[in-house]
C-alpha positions in Angstrom: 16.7 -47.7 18.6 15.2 -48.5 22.0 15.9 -51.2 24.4 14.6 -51.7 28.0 16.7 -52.6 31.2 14.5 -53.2 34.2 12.0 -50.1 34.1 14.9 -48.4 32.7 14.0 -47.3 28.5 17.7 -46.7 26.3 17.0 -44.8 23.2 19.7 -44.3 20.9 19.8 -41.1 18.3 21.8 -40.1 15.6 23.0 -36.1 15.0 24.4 -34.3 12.4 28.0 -32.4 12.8 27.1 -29.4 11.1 30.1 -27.6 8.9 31.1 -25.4 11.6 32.0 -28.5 13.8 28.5 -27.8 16.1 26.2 -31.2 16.4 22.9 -30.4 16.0 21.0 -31.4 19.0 18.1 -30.0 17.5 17.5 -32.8 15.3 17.9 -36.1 16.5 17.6 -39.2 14.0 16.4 -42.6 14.5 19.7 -43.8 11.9 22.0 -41.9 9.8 24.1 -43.1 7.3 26.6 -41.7 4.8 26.0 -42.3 1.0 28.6 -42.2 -2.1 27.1 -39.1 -3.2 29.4 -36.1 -1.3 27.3 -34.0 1.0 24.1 -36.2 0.7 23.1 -38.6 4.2 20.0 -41.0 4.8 18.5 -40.1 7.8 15.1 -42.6 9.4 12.7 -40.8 11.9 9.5 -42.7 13.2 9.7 -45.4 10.4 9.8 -43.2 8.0 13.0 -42.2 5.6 14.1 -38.8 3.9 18.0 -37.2 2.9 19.7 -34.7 4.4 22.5 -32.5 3.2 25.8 -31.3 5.0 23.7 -28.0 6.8 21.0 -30.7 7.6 18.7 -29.5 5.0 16.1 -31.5 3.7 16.9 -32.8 0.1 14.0 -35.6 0.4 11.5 -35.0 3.0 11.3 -37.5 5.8 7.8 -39.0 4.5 8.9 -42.3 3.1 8.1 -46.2 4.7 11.4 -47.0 1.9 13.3 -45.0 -0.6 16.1 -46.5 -3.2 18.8 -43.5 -4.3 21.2 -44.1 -6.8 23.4 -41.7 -8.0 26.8 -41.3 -10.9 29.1 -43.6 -9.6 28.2 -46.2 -8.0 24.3 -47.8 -6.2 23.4 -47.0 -2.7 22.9 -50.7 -0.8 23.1 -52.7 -4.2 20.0 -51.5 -5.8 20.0 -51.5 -9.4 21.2 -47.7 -10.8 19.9 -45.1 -12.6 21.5 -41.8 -12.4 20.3 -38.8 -14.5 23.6 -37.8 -16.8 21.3 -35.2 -18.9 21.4 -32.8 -15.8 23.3 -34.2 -13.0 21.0 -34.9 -10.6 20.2 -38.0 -8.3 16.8 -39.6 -8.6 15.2 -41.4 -5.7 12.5 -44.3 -6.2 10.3 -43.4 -2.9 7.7 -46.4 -1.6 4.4 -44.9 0.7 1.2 -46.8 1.6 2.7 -49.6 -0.7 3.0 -47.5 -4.2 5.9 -46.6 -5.5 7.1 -42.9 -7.2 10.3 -41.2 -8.4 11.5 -37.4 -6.7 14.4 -35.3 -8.2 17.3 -34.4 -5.6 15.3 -31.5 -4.8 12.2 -33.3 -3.6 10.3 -32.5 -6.7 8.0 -35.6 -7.0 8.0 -37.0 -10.9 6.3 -39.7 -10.2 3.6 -40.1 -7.5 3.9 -43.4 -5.4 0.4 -44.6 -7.3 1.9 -47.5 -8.9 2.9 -50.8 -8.3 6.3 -50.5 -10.2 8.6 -47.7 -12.3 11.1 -48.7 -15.1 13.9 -46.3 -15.6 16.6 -46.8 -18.5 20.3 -45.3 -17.3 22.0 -44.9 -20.9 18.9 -42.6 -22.6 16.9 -41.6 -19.8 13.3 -39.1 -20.9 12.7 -36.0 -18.7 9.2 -35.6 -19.9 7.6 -39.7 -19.9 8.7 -42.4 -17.3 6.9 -45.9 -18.2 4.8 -47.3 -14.8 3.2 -50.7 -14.2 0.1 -51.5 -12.3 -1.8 -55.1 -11.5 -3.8 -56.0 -14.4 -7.6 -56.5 -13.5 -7.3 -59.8 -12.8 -4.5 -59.5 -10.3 -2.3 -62.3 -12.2 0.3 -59.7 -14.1 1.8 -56.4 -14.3 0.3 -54.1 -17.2 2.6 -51.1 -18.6 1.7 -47.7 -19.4 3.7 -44.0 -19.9 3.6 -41.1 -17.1 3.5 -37.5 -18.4 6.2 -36.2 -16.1 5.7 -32.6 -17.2 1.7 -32.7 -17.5 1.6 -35.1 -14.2 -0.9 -37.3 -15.4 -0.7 -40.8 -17.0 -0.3 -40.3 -21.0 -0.8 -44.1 -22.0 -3.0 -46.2 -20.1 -1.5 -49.2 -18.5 -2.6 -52.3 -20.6 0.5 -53.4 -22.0 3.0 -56.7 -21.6 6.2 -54.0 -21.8 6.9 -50.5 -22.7 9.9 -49.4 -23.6 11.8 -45.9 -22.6 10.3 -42.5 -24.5 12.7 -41.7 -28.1 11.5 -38.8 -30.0 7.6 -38.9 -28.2 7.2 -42.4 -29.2 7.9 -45.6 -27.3 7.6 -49.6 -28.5 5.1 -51.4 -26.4 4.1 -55.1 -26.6 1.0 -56.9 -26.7 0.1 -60.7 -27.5 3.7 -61.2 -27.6 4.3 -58.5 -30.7 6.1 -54.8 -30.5 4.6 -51.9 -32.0 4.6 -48.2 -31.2 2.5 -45.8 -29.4 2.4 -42.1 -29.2 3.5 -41.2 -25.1 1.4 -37.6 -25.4 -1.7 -39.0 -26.9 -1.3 -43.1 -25.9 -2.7 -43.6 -29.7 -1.0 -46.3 -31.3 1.1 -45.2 -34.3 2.5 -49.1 -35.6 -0.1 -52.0 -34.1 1.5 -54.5 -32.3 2.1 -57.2 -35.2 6.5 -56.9 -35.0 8.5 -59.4 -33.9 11.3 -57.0 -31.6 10.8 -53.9 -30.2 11.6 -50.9 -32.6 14.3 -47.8 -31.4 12.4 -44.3 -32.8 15.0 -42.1 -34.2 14.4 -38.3 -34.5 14.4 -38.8 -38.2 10.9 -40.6 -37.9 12.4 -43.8 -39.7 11.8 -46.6 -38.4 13.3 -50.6 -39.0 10.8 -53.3 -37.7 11.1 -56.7 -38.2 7.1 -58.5 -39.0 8.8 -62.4 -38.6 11.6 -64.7 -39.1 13.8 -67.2 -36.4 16.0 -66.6 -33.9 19.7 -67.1 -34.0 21.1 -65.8 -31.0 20.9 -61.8 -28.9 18.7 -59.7 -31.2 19.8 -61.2 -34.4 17.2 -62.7 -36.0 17.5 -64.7 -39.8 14.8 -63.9 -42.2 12.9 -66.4 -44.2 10.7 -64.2 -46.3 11.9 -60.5 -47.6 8.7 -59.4 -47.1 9.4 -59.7 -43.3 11.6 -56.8 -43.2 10.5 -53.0 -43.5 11.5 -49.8 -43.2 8.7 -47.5 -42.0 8.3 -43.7 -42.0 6.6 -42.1 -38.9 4.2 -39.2 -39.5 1.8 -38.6 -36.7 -1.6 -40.5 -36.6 -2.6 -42.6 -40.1 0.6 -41.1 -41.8 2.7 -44.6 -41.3 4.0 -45.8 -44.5 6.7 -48.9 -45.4 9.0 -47.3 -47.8 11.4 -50.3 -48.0 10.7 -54.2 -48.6 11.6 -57.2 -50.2 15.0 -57.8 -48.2 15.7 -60.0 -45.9 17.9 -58.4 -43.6 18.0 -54.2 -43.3 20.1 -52.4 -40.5 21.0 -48.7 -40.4 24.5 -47.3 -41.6 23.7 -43.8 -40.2 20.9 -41.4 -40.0 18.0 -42.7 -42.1 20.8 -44.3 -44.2 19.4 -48.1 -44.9 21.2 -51.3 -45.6 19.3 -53.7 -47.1 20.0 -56.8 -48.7 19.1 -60.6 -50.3 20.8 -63.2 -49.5 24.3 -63.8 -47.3 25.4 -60.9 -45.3 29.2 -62.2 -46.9 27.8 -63.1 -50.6 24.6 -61.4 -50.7 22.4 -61.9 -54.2 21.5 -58.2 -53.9 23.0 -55.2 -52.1 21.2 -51.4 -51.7 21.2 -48.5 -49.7 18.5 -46.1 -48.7 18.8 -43.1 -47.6 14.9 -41.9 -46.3 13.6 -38.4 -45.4 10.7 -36.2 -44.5 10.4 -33.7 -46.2 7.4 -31.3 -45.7 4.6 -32.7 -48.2 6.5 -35.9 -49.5 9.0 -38.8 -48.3 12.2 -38.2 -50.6 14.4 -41.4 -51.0 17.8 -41.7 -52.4 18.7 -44.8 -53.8 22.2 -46.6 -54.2 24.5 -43.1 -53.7 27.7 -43.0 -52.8 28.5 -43.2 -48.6 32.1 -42.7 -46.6 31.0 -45.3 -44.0 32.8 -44.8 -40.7 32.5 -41.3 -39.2 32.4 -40.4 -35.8 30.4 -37.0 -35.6 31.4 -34.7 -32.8 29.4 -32.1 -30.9 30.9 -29.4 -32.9 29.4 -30.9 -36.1 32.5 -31.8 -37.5 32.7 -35.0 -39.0 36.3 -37.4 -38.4 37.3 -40.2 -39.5 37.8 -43.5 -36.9 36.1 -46.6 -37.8 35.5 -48.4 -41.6 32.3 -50.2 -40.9 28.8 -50.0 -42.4 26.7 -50.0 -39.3 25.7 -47.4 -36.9 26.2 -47.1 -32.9 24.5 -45.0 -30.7 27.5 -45.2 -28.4 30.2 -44.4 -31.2 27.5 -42.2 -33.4 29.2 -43.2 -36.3 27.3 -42.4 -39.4 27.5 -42.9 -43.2 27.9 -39.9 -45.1 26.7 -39.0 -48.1 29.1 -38.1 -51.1 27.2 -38.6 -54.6 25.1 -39.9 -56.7 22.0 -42.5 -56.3 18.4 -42.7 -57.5 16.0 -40.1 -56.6 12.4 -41.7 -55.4 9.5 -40.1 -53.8 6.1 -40.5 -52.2 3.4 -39.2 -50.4 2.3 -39.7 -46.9 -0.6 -41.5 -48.2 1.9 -44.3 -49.8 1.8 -43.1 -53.6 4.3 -42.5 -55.8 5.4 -39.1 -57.6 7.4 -38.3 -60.0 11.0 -36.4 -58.7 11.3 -33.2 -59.9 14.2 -30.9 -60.1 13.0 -28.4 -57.3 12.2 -31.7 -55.6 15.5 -33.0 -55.9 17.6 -30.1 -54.8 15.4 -30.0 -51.8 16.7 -33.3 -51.3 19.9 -32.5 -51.5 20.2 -29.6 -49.5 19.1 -31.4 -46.4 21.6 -34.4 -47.2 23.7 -31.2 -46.5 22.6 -30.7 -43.3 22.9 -33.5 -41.8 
């Protein structure tokens, strides 16, 4: 800060107090402020913004016109937050020569400041693909693609209305106003864009996506034709089969366990359950067995019981599990049927066991 008096020029600097009680001349800062994060201080120079640690070390290089850190706990000068809970570690949306990138808390850039905007989700956020925006050609919108964080180089091209964060390698894009999913290594779409909501990718590869219906309220959404709900199986490029339709309403009860019935949710007409895997050279599907409903699994594998209810939450990872019983069904990846045979069905069985 500089102010003139007469032909007399007042610059004020900011200095550090290092650890051992010294201030560090050395170093002299246009601003520094403290930040919620212990042992971490913004510090301006020249226009330009960087972070500083408690021995003065650089933990973002002064090189920024703008930088927005957030950080566990709490959002530096009420930007929205994002905070890294994988790994602990504070992530920085940096702005230069108006494009805008994301650095780790070691100044590791993930994202280069090449694009007009960066989308990052707190509750599940990807290490490896970070979706980023750009103007469409026209100027008259943004247009959504996927960054390869760990390959440095944009995976999906940016064409799309919304993308939404990485699960599994896959990610639900829209286009013309319908979801579908895309591949974030390749960019090949996997599920074209004909889906009313976006779709959550599972690690089992099964996938609930809703083709129509009418809007109640939130995400629920009342079905006028069965054939508007599906259950899909993922399986790399041309490998995308529906395994389940002909309900009008389908929600998960647990991993690949699905709920799918005709009619009222409190006097449904029909009721059955799912349960959907891959299996190496075929999709095996149990039909109708026996579920305990309301499991919390912990870390440890060990399954307990806390809740009675017949849907699952990725917050409470309650799941339904298997106990006996049911139909055995398969098909191919190609979308025929085959026949179940007894080696096939203790295959079955054995990875119901392991889940």
């Amino acid at each position: 800060m500089a102010k003139t008096e007469g032909k007399l020029e007042i610059v004020q600097k900011y200095y550090l107090r290092k650890e051992s009680g010294e201030i560090d001349f050395e170093h002299p800062y246009d601003l520094i402020r403290e930040t919620n994060q212990k042992g971490l201080y913004y510090v301006r120079l020249n226009e330009h913004i960087g972070y500083v640690d408690e021995k003065g070390e650089f933990v973002v290089p002064i090189s920024y016109d703008f930088t927005r850190t957030t950080y566990k706990g709490g959002t530096e000068y009420n930007h929205p937050d994002w905070y890294n809970y994988y790994d602990d570690t504070m992530i920085t949306f940096v702005y230069k020569d108006n494009g805008v990138g994301v650095i780790n808390n070691s100044g590791e850039e993930l994202v280069p400041c090449e694009f007009e905007d960066v989308e990052i989700y707190s509750w599940t956020a990807s290490k490896s693909f970070i979706p980023v925006a750009l103007p469409s050609c026209d100027n008259s919108k943004l247009v959504w693609g996927m960054y390869d964080v760990k390959n440095k180089r944009v995976s999906v091209t940016p064409q799309y209305e919304e993308i939404k964060k990485e699960q599994n390698g896959y990610s639900s894009f829209k286009e013309n106003g319908k979801w579908g999913i895309v591949d974030c290594s390749t960019g090949v779409v996997v599920v074209p864009a004909i889906y009313l909501l976006d779709m959550n990718v599972p690690d089992t590869g099964v996938v609930i996506a809703f083709l129509g219906g009418t809007w109640d309220y939130g995400r629920k959404v009342i079905y006028v034709n069965p054939d508007d709900c599906q259950v899909l199986v993922l399986n790399g490029i041309n490998q995308t089969q529906v395994v389940v339709s002909g309900y009008d309403w389908i929600e998960e009860s647990g991993p690949s366990v699905m709920m799918c019935r005709i009619g009222s949710k409190y006097k449904p007409k029909q009721k059955d359950s799912f349960k959907i895997l891959k299996m190496t050279n075929y999709i095996g599907i149990v039909k109708n067995a026996s579920y305990k409903a309301g499991y919390f699994l912990k870390e440890s594998g060990e399954f307990v019981e806390e809740w009675t209810v017949d849907c699952t939450s990725i917050y409470k990872q309650i799941h339904a599990k298997y106990l006996s019983g049911g139909t055995f069904l398969a098909m191919t990846y190609d979308g025929n049927d085959i026949p179940v045979t007894e080696e096939m069905k203790q295959e079955i069985l054995k990875r119901i066991s392991e889940e």
